[in-house]
VEXMAR-870688 format. One record per residue (C-alpha): residue in one letter; x, y, z. Coordinates in steps of 0.25 Angstrom, whole numbers, padded with zeros to 4 digits. Layout:
N
[rec "A" [X Y Z]]
...
//
This chain:
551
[rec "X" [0000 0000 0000]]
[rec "X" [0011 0010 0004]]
[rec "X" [0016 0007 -0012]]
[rec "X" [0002 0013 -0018]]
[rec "X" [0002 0023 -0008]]
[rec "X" [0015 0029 -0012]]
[rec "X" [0013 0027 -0026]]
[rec "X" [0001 0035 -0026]]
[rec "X" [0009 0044 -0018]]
[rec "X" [0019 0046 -0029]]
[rec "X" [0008 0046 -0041]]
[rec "X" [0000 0058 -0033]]
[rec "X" [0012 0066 -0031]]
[rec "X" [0016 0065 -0045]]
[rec "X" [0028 0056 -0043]]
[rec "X" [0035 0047 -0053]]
[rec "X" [0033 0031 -0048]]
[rec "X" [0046 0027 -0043]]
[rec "X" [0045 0017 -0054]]
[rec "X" [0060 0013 -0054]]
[rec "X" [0058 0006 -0040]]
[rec "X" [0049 -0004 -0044]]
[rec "X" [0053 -0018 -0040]]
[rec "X" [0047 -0026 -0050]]
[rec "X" [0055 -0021 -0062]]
[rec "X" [0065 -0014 -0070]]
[rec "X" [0066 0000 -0072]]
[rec "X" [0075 0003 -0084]]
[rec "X" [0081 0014 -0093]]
[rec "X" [0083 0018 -0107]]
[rec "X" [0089 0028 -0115]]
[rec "X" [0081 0044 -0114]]
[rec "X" [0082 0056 -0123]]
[rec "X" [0094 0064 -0117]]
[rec "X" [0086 0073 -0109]]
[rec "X" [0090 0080 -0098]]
[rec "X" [0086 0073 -0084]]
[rec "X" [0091 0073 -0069]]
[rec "X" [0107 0076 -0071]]
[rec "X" [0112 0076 -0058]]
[rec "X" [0104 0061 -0057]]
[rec "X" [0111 0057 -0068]]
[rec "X" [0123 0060 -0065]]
[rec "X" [0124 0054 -0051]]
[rec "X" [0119 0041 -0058]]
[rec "X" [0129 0044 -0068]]
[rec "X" [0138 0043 -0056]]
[rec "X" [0131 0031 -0051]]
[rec "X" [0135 0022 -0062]]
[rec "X" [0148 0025 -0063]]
[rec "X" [0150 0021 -0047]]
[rec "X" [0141 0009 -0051]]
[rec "X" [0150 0005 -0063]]
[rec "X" [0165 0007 -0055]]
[rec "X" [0157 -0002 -0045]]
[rec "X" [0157 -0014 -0055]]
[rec "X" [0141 -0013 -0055]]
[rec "X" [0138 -0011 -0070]]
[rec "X" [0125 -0015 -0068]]
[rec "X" [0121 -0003 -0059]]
[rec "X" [0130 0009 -0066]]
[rec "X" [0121 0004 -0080]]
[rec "X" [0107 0005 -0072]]
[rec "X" [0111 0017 -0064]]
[rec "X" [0118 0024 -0079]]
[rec "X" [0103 0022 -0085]]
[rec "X" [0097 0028 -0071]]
[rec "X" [0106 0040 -0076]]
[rec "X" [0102 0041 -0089]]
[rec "X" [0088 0039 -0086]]
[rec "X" [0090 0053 -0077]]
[rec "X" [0096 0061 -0085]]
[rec "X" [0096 0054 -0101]]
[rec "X" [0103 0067 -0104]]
[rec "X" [0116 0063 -0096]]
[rec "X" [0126 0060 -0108]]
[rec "X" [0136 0051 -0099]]
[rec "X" [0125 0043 -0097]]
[rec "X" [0121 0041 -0111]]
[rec "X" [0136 0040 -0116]]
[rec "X" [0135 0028 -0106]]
[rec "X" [0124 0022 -0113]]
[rec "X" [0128 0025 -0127]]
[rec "X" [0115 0033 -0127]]
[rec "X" [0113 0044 -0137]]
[rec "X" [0118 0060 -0133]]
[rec "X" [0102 0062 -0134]]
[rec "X" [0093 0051 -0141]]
[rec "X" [0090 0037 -0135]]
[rec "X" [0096 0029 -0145]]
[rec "X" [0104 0033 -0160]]
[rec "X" [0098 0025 -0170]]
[rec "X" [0107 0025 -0184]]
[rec "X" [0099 0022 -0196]]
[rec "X" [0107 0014 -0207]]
[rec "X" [0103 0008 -0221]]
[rec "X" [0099 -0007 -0217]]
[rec "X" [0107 -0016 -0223]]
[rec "X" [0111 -0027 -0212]]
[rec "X" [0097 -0032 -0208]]
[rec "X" [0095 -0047 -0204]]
[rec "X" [0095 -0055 -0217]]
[rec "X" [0083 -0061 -0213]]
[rec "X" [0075 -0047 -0217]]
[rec "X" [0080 -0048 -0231]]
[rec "X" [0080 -0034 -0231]]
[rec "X" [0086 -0028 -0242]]
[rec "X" [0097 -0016 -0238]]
[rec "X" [0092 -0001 -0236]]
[rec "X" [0077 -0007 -0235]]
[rec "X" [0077 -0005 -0220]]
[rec "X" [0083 0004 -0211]]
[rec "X" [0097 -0001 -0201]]
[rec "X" [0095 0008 -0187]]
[rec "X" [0107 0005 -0176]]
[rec "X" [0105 0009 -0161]]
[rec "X" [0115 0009 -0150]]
[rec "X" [0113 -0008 -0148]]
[rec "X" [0103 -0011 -0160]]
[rec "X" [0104 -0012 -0176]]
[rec "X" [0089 -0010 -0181]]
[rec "X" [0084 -0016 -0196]]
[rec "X" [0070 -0009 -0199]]
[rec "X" [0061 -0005 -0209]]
[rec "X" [0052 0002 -0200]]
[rec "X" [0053 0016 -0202]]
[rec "X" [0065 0023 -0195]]
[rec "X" [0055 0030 -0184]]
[rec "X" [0052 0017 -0179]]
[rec "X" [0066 0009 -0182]]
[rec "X" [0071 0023 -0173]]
[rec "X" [0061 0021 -0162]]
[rec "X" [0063 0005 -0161]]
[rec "X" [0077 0009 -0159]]
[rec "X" [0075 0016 -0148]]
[rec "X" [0068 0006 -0143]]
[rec "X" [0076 -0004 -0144]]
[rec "X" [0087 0005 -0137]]
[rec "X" [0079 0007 -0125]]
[rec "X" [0077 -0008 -0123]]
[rec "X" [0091 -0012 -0126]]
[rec "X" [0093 -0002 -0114]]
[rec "X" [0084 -0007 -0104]]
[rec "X" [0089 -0023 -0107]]
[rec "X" [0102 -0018 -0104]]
[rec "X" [0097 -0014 -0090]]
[rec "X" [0088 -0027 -0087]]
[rec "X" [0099 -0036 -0092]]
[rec "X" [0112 -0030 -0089]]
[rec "X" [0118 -0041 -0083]]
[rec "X" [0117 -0047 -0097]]
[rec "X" [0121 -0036 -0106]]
[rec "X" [0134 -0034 -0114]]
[rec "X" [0134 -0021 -0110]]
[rec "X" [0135 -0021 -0095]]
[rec "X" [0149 -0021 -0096]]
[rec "X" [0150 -0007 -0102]]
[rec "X" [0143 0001 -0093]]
[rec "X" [0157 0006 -0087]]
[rec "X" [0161 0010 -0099]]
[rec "X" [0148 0017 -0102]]
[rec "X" [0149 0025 -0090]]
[rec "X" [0162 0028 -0092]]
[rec "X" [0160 0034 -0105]]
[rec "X" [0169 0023 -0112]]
[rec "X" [0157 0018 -0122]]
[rec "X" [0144 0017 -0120]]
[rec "X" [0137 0005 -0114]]
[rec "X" [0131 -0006 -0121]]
[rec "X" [0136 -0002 -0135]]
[rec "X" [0147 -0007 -0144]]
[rec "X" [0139 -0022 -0146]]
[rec "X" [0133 -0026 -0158]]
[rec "X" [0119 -0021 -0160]]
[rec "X" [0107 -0029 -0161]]
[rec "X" [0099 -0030 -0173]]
[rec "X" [0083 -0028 -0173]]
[rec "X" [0075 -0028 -0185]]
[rec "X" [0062 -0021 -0183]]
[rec "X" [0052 -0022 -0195]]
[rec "X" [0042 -0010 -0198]]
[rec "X" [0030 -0018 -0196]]
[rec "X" [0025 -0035 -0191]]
[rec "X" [0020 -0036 -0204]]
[rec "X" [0033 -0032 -0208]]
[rec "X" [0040 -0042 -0200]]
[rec "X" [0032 -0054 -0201]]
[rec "X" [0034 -0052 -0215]]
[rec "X" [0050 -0052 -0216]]
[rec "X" [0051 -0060 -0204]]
[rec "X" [0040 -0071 -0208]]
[rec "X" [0048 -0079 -0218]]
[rec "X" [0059 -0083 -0206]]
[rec "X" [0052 -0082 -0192]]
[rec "X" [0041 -0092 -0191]]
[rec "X" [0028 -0085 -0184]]
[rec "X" [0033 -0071 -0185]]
[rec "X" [0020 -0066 -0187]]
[rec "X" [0018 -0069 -0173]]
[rec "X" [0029 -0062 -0166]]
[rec "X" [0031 -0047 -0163]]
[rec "X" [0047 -0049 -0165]]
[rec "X" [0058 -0057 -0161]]
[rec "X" [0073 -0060 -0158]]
[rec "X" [0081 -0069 -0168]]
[rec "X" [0092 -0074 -0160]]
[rec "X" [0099 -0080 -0173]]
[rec "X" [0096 -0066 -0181]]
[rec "X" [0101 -0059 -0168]]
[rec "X" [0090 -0050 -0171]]
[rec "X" [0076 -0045 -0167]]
[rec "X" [0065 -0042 -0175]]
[rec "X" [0054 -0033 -0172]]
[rec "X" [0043 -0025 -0179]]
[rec "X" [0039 -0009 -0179]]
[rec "X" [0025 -0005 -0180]]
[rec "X" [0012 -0007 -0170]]
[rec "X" [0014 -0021 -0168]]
[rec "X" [0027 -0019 -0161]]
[rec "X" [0027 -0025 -0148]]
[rec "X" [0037 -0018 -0139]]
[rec "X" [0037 -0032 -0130]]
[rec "X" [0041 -0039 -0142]]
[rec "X" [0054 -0030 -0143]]
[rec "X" [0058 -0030 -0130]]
[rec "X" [0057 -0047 -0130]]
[rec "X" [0065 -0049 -0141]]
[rec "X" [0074 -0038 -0139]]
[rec "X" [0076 -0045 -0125]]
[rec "X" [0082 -0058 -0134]]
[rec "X" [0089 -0050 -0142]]
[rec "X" [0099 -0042 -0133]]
[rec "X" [0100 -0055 -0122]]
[rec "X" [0106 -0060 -0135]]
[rec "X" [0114 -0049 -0140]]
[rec "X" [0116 -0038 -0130]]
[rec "X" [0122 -0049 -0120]]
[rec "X" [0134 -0055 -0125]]
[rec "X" [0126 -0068 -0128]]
[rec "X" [0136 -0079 -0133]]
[rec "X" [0124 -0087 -0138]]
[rec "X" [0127 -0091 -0153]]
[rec "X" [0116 -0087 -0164]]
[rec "X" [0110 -0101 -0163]]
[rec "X" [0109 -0100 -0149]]
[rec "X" [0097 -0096 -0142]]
[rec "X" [0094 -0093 -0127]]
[rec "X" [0085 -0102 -0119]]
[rec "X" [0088 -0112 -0130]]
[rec "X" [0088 -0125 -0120]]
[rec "X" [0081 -0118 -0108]]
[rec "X" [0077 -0106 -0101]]
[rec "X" [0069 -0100 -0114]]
[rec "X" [0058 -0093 -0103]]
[rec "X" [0069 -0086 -0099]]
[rec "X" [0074 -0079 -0114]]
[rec "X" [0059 -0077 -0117]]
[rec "X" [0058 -0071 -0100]]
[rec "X" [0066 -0062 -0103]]
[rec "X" [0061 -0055 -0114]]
[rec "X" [0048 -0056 -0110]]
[rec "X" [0052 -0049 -0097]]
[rec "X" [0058 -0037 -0107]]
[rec "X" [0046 -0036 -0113]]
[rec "X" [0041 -0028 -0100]]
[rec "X" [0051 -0017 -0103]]
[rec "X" [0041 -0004 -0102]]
[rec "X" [0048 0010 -0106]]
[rec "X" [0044 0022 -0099]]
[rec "X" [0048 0035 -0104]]
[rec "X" [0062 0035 -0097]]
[rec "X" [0063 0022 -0091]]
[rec "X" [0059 0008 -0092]]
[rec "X" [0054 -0004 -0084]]
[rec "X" [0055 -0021 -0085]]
[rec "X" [0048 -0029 -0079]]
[rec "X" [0038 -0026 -0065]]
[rec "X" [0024 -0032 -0066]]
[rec "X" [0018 -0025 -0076]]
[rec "X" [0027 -0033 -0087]]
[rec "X" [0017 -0036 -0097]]
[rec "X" [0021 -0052 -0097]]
[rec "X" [0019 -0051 -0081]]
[rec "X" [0004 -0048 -0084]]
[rec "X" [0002 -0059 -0092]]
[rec "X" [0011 -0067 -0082]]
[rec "X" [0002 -0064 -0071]]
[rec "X" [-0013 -0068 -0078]]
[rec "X" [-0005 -0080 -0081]]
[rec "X" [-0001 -0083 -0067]]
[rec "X" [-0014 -0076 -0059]]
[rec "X" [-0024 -0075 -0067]]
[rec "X" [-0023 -0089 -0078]]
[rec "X" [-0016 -0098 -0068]]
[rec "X" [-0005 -0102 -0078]]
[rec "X" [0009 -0103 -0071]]
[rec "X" [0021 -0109 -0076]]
[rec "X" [0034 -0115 -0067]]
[rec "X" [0047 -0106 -0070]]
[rec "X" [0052 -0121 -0070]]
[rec "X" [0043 -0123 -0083]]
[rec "X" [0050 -0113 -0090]]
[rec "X" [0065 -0114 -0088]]
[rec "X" [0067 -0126 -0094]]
[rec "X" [0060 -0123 -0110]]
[rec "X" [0070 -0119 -0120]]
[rec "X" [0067 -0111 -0131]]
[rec "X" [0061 -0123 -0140]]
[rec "X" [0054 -0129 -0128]]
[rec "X" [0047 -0115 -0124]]
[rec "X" [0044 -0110 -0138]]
[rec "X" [0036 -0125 -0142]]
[rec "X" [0029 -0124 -0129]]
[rec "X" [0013 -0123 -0131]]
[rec "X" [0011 -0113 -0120]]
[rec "X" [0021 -0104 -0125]]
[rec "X" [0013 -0089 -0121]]
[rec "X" [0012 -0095 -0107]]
[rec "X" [0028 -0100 -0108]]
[rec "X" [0033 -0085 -0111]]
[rec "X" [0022 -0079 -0101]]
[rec "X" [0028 -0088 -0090]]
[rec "X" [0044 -0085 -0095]]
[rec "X" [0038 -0068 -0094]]
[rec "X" [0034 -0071 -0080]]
[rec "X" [0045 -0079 -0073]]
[rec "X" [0055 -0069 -0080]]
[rec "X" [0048 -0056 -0076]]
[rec "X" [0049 -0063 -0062]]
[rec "X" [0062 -0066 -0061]]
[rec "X" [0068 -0053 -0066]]
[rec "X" [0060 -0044 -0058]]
[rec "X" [0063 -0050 -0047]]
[rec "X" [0068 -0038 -0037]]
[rec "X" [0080 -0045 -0031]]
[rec "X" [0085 -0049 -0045]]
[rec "X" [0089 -0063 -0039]]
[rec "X" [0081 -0070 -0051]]
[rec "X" [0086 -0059 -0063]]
[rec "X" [0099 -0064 -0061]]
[rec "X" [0095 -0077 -0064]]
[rec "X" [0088 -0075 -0076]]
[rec "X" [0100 -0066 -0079]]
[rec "X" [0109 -0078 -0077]]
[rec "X" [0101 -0087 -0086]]
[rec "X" [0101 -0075 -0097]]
[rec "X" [0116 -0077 -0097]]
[rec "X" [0116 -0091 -0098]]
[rec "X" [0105 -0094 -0109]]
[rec "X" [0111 -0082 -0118]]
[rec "X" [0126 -0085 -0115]]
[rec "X" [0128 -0071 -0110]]
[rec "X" [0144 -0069 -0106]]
[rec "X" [0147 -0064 -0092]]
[rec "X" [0160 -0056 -0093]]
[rec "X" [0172 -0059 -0084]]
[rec "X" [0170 -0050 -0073]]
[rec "X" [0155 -0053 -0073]]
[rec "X" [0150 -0060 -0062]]
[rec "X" [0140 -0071 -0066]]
[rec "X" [0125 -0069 -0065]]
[rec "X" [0121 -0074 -0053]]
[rec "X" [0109 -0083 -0054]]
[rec "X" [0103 -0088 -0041]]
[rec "X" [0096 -0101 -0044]]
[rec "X" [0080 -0098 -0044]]
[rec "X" [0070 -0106 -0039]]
[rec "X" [0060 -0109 -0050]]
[rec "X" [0049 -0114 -0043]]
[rec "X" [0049 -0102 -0030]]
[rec "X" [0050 -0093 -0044]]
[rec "X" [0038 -0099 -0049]]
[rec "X" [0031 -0095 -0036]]
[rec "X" [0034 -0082 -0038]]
[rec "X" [0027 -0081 -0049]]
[rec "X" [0013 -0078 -0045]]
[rec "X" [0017 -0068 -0033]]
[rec "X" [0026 -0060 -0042]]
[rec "X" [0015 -0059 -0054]]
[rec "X" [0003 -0056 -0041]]
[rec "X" [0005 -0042 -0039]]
[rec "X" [0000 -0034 -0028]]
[rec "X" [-0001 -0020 -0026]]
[rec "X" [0014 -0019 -0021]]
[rec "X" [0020 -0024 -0033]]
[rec "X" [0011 -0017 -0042]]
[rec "X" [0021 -0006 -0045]]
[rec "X" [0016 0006 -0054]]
[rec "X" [0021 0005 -0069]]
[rec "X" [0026 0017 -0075]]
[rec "X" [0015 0028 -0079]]
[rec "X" [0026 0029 -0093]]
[rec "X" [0022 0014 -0096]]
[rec "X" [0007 0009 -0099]]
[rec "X" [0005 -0006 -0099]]
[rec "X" [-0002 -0016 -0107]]
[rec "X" [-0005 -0026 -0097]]
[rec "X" [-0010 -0026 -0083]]
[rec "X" [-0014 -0040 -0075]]
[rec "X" [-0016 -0039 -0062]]
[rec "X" [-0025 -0049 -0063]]
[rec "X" [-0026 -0060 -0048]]
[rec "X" [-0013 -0050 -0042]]
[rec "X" [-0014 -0044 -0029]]
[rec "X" [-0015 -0028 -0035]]
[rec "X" [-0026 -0021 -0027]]
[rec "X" [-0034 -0008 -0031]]
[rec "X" [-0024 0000 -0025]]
[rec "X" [-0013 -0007 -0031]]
[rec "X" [-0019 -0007 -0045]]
[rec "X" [-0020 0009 -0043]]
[rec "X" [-0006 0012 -0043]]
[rec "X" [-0004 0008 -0057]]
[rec "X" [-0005 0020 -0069]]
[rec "X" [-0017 0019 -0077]]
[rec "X" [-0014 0011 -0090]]
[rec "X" [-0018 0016 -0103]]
[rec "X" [-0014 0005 -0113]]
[rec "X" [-0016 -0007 -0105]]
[rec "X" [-0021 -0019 -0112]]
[rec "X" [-0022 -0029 -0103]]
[rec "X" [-0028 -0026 -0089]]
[rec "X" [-0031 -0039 -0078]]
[rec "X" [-0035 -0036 -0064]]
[rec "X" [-0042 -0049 -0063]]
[rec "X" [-0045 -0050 -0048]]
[rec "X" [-0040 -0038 -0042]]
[rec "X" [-0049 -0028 -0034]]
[rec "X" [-0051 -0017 -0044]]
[rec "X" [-0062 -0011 -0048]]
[rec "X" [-0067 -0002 -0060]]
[rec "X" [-0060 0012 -0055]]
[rec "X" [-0046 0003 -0055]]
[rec "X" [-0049 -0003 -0068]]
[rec "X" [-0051 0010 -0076]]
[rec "X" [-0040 0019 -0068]]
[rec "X" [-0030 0008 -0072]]
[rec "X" [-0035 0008 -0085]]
[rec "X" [-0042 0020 -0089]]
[rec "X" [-0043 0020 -0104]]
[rec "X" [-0044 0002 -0108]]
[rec "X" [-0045 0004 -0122]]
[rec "X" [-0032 -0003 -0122]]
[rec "X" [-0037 -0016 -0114]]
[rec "X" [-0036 -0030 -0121]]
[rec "X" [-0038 -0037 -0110]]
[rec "X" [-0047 -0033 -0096]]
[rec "X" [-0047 -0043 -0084]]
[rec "X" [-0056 -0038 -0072]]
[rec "X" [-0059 -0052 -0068]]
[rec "X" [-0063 -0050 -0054]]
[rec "X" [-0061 -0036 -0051]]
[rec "X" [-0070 -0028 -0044]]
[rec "X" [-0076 -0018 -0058]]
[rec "X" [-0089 -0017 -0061]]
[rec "X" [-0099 -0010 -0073]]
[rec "X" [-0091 0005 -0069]]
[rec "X" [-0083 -0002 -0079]]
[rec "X" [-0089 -0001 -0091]]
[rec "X" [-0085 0013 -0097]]
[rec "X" [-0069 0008 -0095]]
[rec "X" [-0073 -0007 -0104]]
[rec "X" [-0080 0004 -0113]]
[rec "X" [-0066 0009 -0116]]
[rec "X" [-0060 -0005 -0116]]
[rec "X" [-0061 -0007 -0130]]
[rec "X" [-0051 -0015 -0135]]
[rec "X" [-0054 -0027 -0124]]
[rec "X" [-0054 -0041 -0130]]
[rec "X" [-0053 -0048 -0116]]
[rec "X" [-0062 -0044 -0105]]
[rec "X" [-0063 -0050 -0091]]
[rec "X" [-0073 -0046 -0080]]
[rec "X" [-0076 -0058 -0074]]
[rec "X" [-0080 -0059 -0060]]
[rec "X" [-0084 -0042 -0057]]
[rec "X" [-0096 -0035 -0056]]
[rec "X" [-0097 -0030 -0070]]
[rec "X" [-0110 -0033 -0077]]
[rec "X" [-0115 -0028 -0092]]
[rec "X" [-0113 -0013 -0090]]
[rec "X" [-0098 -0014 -0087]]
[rec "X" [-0099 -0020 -0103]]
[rec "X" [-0111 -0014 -0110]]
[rec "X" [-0100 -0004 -0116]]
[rec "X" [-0091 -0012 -0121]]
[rec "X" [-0084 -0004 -0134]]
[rec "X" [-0090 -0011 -0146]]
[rec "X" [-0077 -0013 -0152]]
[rec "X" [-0071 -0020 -0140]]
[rec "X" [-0063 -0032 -0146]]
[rec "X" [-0068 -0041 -0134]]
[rec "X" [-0065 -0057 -0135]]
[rec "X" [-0066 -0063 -0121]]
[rec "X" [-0075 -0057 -0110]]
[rec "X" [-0074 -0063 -0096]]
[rec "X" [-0086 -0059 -0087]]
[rec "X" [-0089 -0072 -0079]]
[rec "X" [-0096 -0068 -0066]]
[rec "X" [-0101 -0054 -0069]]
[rec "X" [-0113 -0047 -0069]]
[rec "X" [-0114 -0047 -0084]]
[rec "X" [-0128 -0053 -0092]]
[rec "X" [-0131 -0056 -0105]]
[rec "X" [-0130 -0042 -0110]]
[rec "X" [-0118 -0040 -0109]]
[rec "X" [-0114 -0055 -0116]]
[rec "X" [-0123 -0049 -0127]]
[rec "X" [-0114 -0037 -0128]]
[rec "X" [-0103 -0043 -0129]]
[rec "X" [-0106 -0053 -0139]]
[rec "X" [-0106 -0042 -0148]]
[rec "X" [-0092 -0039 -0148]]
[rec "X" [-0088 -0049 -0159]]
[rec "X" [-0074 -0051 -0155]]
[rec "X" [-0079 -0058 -0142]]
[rec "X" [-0074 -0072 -0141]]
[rec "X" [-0077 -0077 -0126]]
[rec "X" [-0086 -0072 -0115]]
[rec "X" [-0088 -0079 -0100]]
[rec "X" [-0099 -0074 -0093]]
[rec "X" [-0102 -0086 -0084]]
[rec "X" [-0106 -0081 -0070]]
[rec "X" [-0115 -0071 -0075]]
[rec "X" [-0127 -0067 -0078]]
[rec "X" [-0128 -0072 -0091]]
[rec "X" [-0136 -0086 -0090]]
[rec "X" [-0131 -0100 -0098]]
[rec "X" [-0144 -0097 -0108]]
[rec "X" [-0139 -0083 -0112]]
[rec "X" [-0124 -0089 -0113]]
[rec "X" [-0129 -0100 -0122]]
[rec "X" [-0137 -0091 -0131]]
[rec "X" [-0125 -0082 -0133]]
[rec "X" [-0115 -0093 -0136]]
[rec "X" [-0128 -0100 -0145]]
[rec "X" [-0126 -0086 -0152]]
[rec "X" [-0111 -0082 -0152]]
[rec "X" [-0104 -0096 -0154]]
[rec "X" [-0090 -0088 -0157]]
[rec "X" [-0091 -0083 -0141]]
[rec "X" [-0085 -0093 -0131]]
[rec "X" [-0093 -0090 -0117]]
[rec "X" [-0091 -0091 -0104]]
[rec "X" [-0077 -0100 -0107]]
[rec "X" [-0073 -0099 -0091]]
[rec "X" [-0073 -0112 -0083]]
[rec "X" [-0078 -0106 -0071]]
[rec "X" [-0074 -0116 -0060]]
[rec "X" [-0085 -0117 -0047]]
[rec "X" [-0078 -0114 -0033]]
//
């Protein structure tokens, strides 16, 4: 309680959260505009580092170097360090292509060669958004460097950095990416050598030593950040695997995937970044699996598969969903006791060379099954662990579906305007909690209320929900009025409202919308005749698919 009271406390006052102090994840920097900031800040973290690296800790000199470029990006020692820019974020040189992947057949000069500080981009996207992804694709290697500097090849420059010797991180070969201008572009070139292309969103060829992504509305920044993840623990660590090696080959394949899984919960901010913390979108997924579906899966189960073994598994959404959830457990863990064991394993499945004044990762042995019991206390939040995200980021995803967040706890959190998927299932909130977390849903997919306390004051906010395609309300006290406005264009597909107030209106109603697919209004007043007469009618509708189970 005394948490929400002082986070209120700062929000009423017009305080900044003092995001950096959160337990449950990462905060990291990138590159900024040089604009001016808090000199004299900087300069004593300027000074900071420099004791830090005579010290023999490299490790803290670079985190405390990026804390000073982060307080004043105009501090030019700080940006010679990190090969930064006098004033942009990254230099991006243009060049006639002419070196692209064979696999492209492209022919010389019909696409564009763009070079970064650590990447070499082939593109026929125009160069506004070659430019941009450039960027992008800076800022990410940046925040890697700080999540896995234990692994990096440029760990061992950070003296020289700050020394003013050479900057750190560069001098190594620079990765190639190929971005296409469009999916339809990419499937296209790509389809003829990548089996199923059409159903991925890009990916990392370990034998190409190269990743392929797409520009355009279908980009999916997850996507990039997953198989960027392969890519520089590959490339950017010194890995002496052969091209016709590939990590996790024999075992340990939930850990490759893990890890980039775990990346993909990288959210920028406008001058800092995060990883990890419960609001990772593979955690929300983590967690209906777990709380609300009843689906676990031993760590055990997992470590064994190697790639082959985990790729031909049937269950193979379910595989990767239990891979996310372990390893976002055991890397934001606070004492870092189970980081440096998956650290360790990092090293060992992608050969990553210590160096001879390195000490070896130390990797204390972990206890599979008490990790697999810690599964459900760590995905059950309560309100002291529901830490506010930054008011800079919106989410797409929130369940909190079967946790331990209360109405108070639910309160600290920013209202949301893109969510997508909302689960409350089972929490004490009601109707003033739903719509001040979410005040305009026109972005909602998905909707769980399942056992919360709303009722028909609801039914202006579904109004506005006109993108739903799934909609739970099961077990509340809303009856036809919290549906009778329903947007007429709502793409709705499945409709839970066993035990509610509804009648037959309101399964007349929604009959109407003719992407419905499955309605259960068992427990209702809606009597076996009326159910039977409306399946007799609408054959393509499966109702009431619940097995309801008598207690």
């Amino acid at each position: 309680m005394l948490r929400l009271i002082l986070l209120a406390w700062f929000a009423s006052a017009g305080m900044p959260l003092l995001l950096a102090e959160r337990p449950d994840c990462r905060l990291v920097y990138f590159p900024l505009p040089a604009e001016a900031g808090d000199a004299a800040k900087s300069k004593t973290l300027w000074q900071q580092a420099n004791s830090e690296i005579a010290a023999g800790d490299a490790a803290a000199a670079f985190h405390t170097l990026w804390q000073c470029h982060h307080a004043d990006p105009g501090n030019l020692l700080a940006r010679r360090a990190l090969g930064l820019p006098p004033a942009k974020t990254s230099q991006v040189v243009t060049r006639r292509g002419r070196s692209a992947p064979p696999i492209l057949r492209w022919r010389p000069g019909s696409y564009q060669q763009v070079e970064t500080a650590h990447f070499t981009i082939f593109s026929t996207a125009d160069p506004e958004a070659i430019a941009s992804v450039g960027e992008q694709l800076e800022r990410f290697y940046w925040v890697w460097a700080q999540v896995f500097f234990p692994l990096w090849e440029g760990r061992t420059d950070v003296g020289r950095g700050l020394r003013g010797d050479g900057a750190i991180g560069r001098g190594n070969q620079r990765m190639q990416v190929v971005l296409f201008k469009d999916a339809a572009d990419y499937i296209r070139t790509l389809n003829p050598h990548v089996p199923g292309i059409e159903r991925s969103t890009g990916f990392y060829s370990d034998p190409q030593r190269c990743t392929f992504l797409f520009a355009g509305e279908e980009a999916d920044p997850a996507t990039w950040q997953h198989e960027l993840t392969h890519q520089l623990l590959s490339e950017a660590t010194r890995s002496r695997l052969k091209p016709d090696q590939l990590p996790g080959e024999a075992s340990q394949f939930w850990l490759i995937e893990g890890i980039a899984t775990y990346m993909e919960s990288v959210r920028f901010g406008k001058t800092q970044g995060w990883v990890g913390g419960w609001e990772s979108p593979r955690l929300q997924f983590a967690r209906y699996r777990w709380l609300s579906a009843g689906d676990s899966m031993p760590l055990a189960e997992l470590i064994p598969a190697g790639r082959i073994a985990a790729q031909q598994r049937e269950d193979l959404a379910r595989w990767y969903a239990h891979a996310a959830a372990y390893t976002h457990l055991l890397m934001d863990d606070q004492d870092h006791r189970y980081q440096q064991a998956l650290f360790a394993q990092l090293t060992k499945e992608y050969a990553i060379p210590r160096l001879a004044e390195e000490p070896p990762i130390v990797s204390p042995p972990m206890d599979l099954q008490a990790i697999t019991k810690q599964m459900i206390p760590f995905l059950r939040l309560d309100d002291q662990r529901l830490f506010p995200p930054a008011t800079d980021v919106s989410l797409k995803a929130i369940c909190l579906g079967r946790t331990r967040v209360t109405a108070a706890g639910l309160a600290a959190l920013p209202p949301q305007p893109d969510l997508q998927w909302l689960d409350l299932s089972g929490l004490a909130v009601d109707t003033a909690d739903v719509t001040r977390l979410v005040p305009a849903p026109g972005s909602l997919d998905q909707l769980n209320l399942e056992r919360t306390a709303i009722d028909d004051s609801l039914a202006e906010w579904l109004h506005q929900a006109s993108r739903l395609s799934e909609l739970d309300l099961s077990l509340t006290k809303i009856g036809d009025p919290a549906l009778a406005e329903l947007a007429a264009q709502t793409p709705l597909e499945t409709v839970w409202l066993t035990g509610t107030q509804v009648t037959a209106e309101t399964v007349k109603r929604l009959l109407r919308f003719k992407t419905l697919e499955q309605i259960d209004v068992q427990g209702t007043q809606v009597s076996d005749s009326e159910i039977e007469q409306q399946r007799t009618e609408n054959p393509e509708v499966h109702f009431n698919p619940l097995q309801l189970i008598a207690q």
